[in-house]
C-alpha positions as CSV (number, residue, x, y, z in Angstrom):
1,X,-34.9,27.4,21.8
2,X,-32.1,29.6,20.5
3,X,-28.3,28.9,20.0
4,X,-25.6,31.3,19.9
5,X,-22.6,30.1,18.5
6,X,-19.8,32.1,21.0
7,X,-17.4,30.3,19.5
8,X,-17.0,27.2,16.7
9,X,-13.6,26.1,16.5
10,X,-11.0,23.5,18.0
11,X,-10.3,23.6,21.3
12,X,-7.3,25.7,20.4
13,X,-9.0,27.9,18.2
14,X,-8.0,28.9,14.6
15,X,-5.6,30.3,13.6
16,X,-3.6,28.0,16.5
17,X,-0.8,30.1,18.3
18,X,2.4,29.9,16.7
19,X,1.3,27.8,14.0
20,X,2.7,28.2,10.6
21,X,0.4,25.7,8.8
22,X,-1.3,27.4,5.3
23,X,-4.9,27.0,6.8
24,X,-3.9,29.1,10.4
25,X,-1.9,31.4,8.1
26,X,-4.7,32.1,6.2
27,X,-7.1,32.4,9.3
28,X,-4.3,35.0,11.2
29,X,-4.4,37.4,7.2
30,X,-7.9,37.6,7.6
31,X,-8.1,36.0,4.1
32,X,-10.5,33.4,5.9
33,X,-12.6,33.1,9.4
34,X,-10.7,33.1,12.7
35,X,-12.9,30.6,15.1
36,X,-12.7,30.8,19.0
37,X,-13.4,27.6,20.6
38,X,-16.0,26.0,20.7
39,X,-18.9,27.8,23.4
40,X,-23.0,27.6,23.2
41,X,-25.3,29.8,24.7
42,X,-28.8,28.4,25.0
43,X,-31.8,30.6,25.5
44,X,-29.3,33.0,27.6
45,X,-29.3,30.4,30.6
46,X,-27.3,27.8,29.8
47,X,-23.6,27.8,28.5
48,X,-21.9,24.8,27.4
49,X,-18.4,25.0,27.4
50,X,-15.9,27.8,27.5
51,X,-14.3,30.2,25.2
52,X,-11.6,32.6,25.6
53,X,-13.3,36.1,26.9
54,X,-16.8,34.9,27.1
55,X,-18.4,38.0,28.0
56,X,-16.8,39.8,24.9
57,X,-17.9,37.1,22.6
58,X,-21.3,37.5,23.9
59,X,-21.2,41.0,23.5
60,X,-20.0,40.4,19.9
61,X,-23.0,38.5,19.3
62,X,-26.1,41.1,20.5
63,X,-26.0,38.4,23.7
64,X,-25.2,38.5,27.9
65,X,-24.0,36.6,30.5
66,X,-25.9,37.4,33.1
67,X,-28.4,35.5,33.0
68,X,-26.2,32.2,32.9
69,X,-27.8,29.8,35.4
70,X,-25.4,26.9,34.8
71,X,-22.3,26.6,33.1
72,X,-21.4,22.9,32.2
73,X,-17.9,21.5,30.4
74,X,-17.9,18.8,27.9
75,X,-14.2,17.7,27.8
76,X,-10.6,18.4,29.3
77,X,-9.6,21.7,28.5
78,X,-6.1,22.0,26.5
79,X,-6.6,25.4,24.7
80,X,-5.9,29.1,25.9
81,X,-6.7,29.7,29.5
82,X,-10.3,29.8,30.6
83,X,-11.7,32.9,31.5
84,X,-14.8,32.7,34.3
85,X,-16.2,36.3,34.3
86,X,-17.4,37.6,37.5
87,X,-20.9,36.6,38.4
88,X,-20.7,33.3,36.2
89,X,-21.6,30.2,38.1
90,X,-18.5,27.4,38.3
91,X,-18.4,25.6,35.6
92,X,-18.8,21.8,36.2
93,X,-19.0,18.8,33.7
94,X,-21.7,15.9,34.8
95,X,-21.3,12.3,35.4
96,X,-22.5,10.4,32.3
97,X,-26.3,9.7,32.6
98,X,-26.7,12.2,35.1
99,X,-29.8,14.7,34.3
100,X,-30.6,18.0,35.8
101,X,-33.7,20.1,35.4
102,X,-33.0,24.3,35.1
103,X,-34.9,26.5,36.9
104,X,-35.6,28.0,33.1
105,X,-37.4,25.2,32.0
106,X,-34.4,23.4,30.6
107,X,-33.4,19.8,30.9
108,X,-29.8,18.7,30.6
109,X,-28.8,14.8,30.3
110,X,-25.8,13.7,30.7
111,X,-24.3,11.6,27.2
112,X,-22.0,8.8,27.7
113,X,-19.1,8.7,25.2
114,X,-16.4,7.0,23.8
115,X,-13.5,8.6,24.5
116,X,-12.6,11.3,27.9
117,X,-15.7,13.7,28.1
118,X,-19.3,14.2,28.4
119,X,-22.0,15.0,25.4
120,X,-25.3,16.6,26.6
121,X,-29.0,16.1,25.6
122,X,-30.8,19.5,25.7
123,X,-34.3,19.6,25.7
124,X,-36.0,23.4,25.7
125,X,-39.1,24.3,27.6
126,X,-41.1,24.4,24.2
127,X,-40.2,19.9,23.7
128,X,-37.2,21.1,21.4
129,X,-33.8,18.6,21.6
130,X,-30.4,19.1,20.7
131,X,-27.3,16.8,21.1
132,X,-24.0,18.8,21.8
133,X,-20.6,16.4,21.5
134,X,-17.1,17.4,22.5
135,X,-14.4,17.4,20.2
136,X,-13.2,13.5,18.9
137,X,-16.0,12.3,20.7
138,X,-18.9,9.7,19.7
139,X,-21.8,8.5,21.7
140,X,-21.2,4.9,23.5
141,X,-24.3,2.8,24.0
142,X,-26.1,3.7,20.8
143,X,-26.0,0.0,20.0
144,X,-27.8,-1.4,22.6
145,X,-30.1,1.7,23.2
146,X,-28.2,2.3,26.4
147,X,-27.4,5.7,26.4
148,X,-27.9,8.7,23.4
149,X,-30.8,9.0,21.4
150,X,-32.7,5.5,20.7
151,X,-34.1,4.4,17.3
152,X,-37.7,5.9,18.1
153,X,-36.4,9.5,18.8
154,X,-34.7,12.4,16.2
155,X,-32.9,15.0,17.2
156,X,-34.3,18.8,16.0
157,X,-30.1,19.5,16.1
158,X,-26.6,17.9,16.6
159,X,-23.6,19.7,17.3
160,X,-20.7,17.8,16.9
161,X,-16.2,17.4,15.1
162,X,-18.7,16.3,12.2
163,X,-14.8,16.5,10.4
164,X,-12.5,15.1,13.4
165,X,-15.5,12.3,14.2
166,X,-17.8,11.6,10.8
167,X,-18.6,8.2,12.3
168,X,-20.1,9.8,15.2
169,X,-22.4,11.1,12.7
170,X,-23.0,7.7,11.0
171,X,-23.6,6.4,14.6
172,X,-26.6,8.9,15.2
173,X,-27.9,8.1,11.8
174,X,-28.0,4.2,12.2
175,X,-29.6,4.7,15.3
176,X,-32.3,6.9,13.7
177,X,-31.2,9.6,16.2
178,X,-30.2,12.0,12.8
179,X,-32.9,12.4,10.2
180,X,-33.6,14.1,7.6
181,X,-34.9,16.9,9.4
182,X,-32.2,16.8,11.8
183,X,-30.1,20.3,11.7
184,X,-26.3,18.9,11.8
185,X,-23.6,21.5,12.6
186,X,-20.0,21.0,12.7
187,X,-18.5,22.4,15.2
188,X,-14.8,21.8,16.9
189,X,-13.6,23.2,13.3
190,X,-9.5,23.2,13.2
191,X,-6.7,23.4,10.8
192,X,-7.4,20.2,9.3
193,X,-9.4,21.4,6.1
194,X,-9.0,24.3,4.2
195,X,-11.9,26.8,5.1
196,X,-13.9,28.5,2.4
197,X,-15.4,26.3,-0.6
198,X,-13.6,23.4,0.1
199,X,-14.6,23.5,4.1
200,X,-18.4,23.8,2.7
201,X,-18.0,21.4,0.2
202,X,-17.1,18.6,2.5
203,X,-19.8,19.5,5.0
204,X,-22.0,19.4,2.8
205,X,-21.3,15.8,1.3
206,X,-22.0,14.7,5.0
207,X,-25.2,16.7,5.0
208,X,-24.3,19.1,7.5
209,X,-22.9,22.9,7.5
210,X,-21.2,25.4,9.7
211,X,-21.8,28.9,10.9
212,X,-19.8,32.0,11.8
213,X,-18.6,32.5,15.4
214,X,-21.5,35.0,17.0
215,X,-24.4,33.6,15.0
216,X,-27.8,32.8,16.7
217,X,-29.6,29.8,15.7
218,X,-33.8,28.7,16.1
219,X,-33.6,25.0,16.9
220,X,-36.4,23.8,14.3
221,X,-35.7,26.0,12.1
222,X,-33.9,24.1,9.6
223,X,-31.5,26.2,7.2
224,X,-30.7,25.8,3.7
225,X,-28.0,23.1,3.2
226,X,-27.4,21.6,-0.1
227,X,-28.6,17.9,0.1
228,X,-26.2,15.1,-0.6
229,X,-26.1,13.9,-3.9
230,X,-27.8,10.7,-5.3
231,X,-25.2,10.2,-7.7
232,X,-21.2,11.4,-7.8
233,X,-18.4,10.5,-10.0
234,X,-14.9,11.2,-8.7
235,X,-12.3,11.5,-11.2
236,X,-8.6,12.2,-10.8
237,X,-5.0,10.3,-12.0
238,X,-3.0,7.6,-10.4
239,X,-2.7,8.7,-6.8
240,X,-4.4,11.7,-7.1
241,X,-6.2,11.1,-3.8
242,X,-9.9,10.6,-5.8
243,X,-10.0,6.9,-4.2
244,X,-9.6,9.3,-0.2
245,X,-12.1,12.2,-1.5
246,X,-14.7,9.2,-2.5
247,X,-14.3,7.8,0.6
248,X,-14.5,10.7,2.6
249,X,-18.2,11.4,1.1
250,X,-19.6,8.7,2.5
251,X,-17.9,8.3,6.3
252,X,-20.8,10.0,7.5
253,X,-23.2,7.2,6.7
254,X,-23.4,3.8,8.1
255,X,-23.4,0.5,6.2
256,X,-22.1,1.6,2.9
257,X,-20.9,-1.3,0.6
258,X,-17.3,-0.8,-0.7
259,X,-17.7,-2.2,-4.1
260,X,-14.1,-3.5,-5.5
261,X,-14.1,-4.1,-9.3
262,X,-10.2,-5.1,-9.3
263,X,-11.4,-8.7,-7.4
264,X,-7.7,-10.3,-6.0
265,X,-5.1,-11.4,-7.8
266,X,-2.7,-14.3,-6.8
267,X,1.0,-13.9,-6.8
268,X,0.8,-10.1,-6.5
269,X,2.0,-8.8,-3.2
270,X,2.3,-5.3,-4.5
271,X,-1.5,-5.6,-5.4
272,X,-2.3,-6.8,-2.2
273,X,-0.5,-4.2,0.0
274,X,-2.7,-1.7,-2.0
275,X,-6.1,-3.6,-1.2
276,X,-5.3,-3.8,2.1
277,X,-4.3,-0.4,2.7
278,X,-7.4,0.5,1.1
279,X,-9.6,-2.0,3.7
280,X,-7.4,-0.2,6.8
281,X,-8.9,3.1,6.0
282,X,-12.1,2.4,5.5
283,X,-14.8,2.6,9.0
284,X,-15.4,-0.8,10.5
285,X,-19.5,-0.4,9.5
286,X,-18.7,-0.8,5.8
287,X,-19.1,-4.1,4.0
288,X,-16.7,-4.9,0.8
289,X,-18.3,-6.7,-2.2
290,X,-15.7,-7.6,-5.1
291,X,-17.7,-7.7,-8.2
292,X,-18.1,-6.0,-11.7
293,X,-21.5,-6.9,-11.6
294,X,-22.7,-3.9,-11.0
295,X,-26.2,-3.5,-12.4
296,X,-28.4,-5.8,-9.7
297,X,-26.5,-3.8,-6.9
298,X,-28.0,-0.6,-8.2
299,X,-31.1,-1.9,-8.8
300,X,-32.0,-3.2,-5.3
301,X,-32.9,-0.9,-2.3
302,X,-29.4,-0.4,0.1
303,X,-27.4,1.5,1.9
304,X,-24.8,3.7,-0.5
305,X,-22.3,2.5,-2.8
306,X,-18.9,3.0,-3.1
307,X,-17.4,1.8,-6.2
308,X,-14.2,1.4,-7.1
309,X,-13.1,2.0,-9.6
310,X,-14.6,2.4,-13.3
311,X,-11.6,1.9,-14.9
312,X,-11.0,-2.1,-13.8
313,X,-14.9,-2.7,-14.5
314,X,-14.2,-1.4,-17.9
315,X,-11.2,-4.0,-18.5
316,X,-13.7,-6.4,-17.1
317,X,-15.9,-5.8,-19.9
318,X,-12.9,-6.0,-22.5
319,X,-12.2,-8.7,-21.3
320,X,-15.0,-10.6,-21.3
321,X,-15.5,-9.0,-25.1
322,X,-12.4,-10.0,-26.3
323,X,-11.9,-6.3,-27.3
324,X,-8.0,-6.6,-26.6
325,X,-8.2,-8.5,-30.3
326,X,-8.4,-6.0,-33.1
327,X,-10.5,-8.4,-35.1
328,X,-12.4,-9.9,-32.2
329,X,-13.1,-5.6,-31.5
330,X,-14.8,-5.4,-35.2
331,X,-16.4,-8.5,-34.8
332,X,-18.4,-8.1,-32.1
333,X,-16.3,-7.1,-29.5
334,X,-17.1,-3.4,-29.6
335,X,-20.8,-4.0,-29.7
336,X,-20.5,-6.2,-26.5
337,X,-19.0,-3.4,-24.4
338,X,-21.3,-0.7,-25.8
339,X,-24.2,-2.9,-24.9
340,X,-23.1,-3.8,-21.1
341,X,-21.7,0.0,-21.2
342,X,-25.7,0.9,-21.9
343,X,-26.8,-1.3,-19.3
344,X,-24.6,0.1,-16.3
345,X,-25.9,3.3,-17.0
346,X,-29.6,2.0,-17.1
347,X,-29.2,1.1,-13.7
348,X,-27.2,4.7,-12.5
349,X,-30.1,6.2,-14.2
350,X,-32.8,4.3,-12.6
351,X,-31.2,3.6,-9.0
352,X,-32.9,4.9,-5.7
353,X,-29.5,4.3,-3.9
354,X,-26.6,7.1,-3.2
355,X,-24.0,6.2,-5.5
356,X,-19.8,7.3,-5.2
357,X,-18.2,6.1,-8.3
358,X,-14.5,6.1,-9.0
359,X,-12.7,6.6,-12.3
360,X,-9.6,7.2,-14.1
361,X,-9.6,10.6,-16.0
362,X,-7.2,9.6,-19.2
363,X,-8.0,12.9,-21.1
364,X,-4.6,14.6,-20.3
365,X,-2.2,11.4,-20.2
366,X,0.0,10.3,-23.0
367,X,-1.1,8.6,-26.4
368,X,-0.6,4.5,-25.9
369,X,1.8,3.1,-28.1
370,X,-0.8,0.0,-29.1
371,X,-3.8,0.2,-30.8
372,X,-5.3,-1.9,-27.5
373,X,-4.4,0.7,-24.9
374,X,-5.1,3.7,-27.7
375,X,-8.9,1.4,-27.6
376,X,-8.8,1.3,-23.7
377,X,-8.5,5.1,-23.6
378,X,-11.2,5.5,-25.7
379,X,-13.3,3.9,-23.7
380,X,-12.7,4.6,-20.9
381,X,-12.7,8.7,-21.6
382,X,-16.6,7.7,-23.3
383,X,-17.6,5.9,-20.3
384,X,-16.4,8.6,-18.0
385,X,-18.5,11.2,-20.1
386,X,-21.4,8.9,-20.2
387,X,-21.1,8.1,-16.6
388,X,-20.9,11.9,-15.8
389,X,-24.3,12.6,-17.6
390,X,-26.1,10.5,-14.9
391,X,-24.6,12.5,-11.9
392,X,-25.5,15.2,-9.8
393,X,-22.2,15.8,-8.9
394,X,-18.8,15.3,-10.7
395,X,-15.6,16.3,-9.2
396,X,-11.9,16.0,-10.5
397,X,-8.9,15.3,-7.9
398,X,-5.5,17.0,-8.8
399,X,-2.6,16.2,-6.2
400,X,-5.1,15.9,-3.5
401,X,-7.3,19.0,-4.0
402,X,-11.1,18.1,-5.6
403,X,-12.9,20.6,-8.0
404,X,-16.3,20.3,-8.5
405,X,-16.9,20.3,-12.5
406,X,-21.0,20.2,-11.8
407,X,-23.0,20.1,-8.4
């Protein structure tokens, strides 16, 4: 079964009219790729939904119309005007659950969702199956196996706003209808993220990828995408946005434990506004564990880690040392906190989980005035290092913007 990509982007398209944002700017200069919306041509019979000047964008790929034998519509349209060439059957959109059987071979069911429109189920005349969702759309029912693909049956492909929706992603996986041979495309692509490396990097974290308007895809035929890391560390400063780019690494995965080293502290209400905005951003799926125990989470089997952060299961550690105490820090204090040090990263080493780790970067900040926070610093720069040296991937966060210093 083949897919050609007439179009790949929001239902507006990028560069939006008339918008002035950086991203659409850089789409309307050329300096990136402009993106119709989002249209799929399967096997040159079926088209699912509707881009501005079809006809020319199937030209544009090598592809024609005319052999269209149904055209179907996954969700309200509210982008240019649609354009139904001469000869092209009216386009419809199904009732949920509804199936239909092409004359080419082709069967079509209908996906229920959670939110106004209508995801399809496309299975080819050769067994093949791909799952196309509308923009800010999920399937409803994967819970109960009501509806979508049930725990038994992988997709060969997903299309779907793997940036607008990465919990309908997490979804699919929980139900075991993404695997890992499952092809996942993001399509529905807007003004939201920066395209180029950045775009690709954060695809990629979800395990998924994107292709030029006009390409032709095999379903099966599973491309080259980098896979997601076992292990990342995510540096950055106070408010640097490293605790949002951790996050955003693992949305696309369901159960992920949210492991908060600060624990609570009474009498704080300016600590507790930040906990709990943390908590409001996170997807409902995720469980929270507040420990600096870290080692027997990373030594039993789970679902991905998120921890957060470094830097306050470091002052654990002093803590428990004494190694605010110069003397106590000579006594035995510093060979306390190398010792648990060497045991967290006997577990990083050794774990079979996906890890996110969060940390401080102190290597550009001002000398502390005491010899404690001068220690702290210390540290916490050799833990980072250490830390690093057990990752496949380490990025740094400046003002919102993540550079990848390895992987």
């Amino acid at each position: 079964m083949e897919l050609t990509l007439l179009g790949t982007g929001a239902p507006g398209g990028l560069p939006r009219p008339d918008c002035p944002c950086a991203v659409c700017a850089a789409a309307a200069s050329g300096r990136s790729l402009s993106r119709a919306a989002t249209a799929l041509l399967v096997d040159g019979t079926l088209l699912l939904d509707l881009t501005p000047g079809p006809a020319f964008a199937a030209a544009r790929a090598g592809k024609s119309l005319q052999g269209v034998r149904q055209v179907l519509l996954s969700h309200p349209h509210d982008g240019p005007a649609m354009e139904i060439p001469a000869g092209l059957p009216a386009p419809v959109r199904v009732s949920e659950r509804q199936e239909l059987a092409l004359i080419s071979g082709h069967r079509v069911r209908a996906v229920a969702l959670d939110s106004p429109g209508t995801g399809y189920q496309v299975t080819g005349p050769g067994g093949e199956c791909v799952l196309y969702l509308p923009p800010g759309a999920a399937p409803a029912g994967l819970e109960d196996g009501r509806d979508g693909a049930q725990a038994s049956f992988t997709y060969d492909m997903v299309l779907l706003d793997v940036l607008g929706r990465p919990d309908a992603l997490a979804k699919l996986r929980e139900a075991g209808s993404v695997g890992p041979s499952t092809d996942v495309l993001a399509v529905h692509i807007g003004h939201d993220v920066f395209p180029g490396q950045e775009l690709h990097r954060r695809l990629a974290a979800a395990g998924a990828h994107t292709e030029p308007d006009g390409t032709t895809l095999v379903v099966g035929e599973y491309p080259e995408v980098p896979e997601v890391p076992r292990r990342t560390l995510v540096l950055g400063g106070a408010r640097s946005g490293k605790s949002v780019e951790a996050e955003r690494r693992l949305e696309s995965f369901p159960g992920v434990v949210y492991v908060a080293t600060g624990g609570t502290r009474e009498g704080d209400p300016e600590w507790a506004a930040r906990v709990s905005a943390h908590k409001e951003r996170r997807p409902p799926s995720w469980r929270t564990r507040e420990t600096c125990d870290l080692v027997p989470l990373l030594e039993e089997a789970g679902p991905p880690l998120l921890v957060d952060c470094l830097a306050l299961w470091l002052t654990d550690a002093m803590d428990r040392a004494g190694a605010w105490d110069d003397d106590r820090w000579r006594i035995n204090g510093s060979r306390m906190v190398e010792e648990r040090v060497g045991q967290l990263l006997g577990a990083v080493r050794r774990t079979r989980r996906t890890v996110v780790a969060v940390s401080n970067e102190v290597g550009s900040g001002v000398v502390p005035e005491t010899s404690s926070g001068r220690r702290f610093r210390d540290e916490l720069g050799r833990l980072n290092a250490a830390f690093a040296g057990e990752c496949e991937h380490v990025l740094l966060v400046t003002a919102g913007v993540a550079q990848p210093l390895r992987g």
